[in-house]
Phi, psi and omega in degrees: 000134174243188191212167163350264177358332177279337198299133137344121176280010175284320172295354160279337170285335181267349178296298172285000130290309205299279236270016147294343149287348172295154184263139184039055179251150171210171187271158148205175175277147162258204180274353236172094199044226157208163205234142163263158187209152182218106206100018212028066179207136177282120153247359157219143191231138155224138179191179201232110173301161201258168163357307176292006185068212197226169178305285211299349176226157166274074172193140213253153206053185172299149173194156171288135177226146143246152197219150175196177192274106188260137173298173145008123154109307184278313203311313184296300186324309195284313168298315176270022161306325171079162160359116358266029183266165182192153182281149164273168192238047143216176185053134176319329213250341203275141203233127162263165216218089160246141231252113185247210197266343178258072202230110188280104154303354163259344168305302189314304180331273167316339191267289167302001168270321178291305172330311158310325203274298197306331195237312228268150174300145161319310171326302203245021135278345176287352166293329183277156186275165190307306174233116183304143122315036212301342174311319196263337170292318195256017192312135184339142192158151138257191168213145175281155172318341181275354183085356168299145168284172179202202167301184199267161167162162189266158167352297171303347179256158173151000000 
């Protein structure tokens, strides 16, 4: 079982830039790292797998995962897609992610946003704007768990 603690805080930080553009999305601990969620219903989870690696990907140690919400339409695509995506085998729609040093953050971005889109009431998806700048919220960097930038560095760091 892992905790925060586990997570890299550069990935938590840019993960709380991202769903801090969302409207009434908030954070919490899960049983397994932590989730954003909006109405109480999730639309991101992160967290860091232990020594065994994990069921759903083939690959041995620890690794960063993210599980999220896909529309329609994406959920096959994205899963079969291969390495780092994989299907999670609960909920219809839930698609994982694992997030390294070659990790595209504005993908990421974009992915929570559908996600978001996928659970948050219509009232507040029609608020968001279409396409997000995510390049420039997410600009070369790390971040601290606090969502500040610092030095530089990848997914695995912090």
């Amino acid at each position: 079982m892992s905790d925060i603690a586990d997570v890299p805080p550069a990935v938590v930080g840019r993960l709380r830039v991202i769903c801090g553009e969302l409207p009434e999305a908030y954070e919490e601990p899960a049983w397994i790292g932590l989730r954003w969620r909006i109405r109480q219903r999730t639309f991101l989870h992160v967290y860091t797998t232990d020594e065994r690696g994990s069921a759903y990907i083939d690959m041995d140690g620890p690794a960063i995962l993210v599980t999220f919400r896909a529309p329609p339409g994406k959920v096959d695509a994205l899963a079969h897609a291969g390495p780092p995506f994989f299907r999670a085998d609960w909920g219809a729609n839930v698609v994982g992610m694992v997030l390294d040093d070659e990790t595209d953050w504005v993908e990421v971005a974009e992915l929570v946003t559908d996600s978001y889109r996928v659970q948050a009431p219509r009232r507040l998806c029609d608020g968001l704007a279409g396409e997000q700048e995510w390049d420039v919220l997410l600009e070369v960097g790390d971040f601290r768990a606090d969502g500040d930038r610092s030095a530089a560095g990848g997914a695995g760091e912090g």
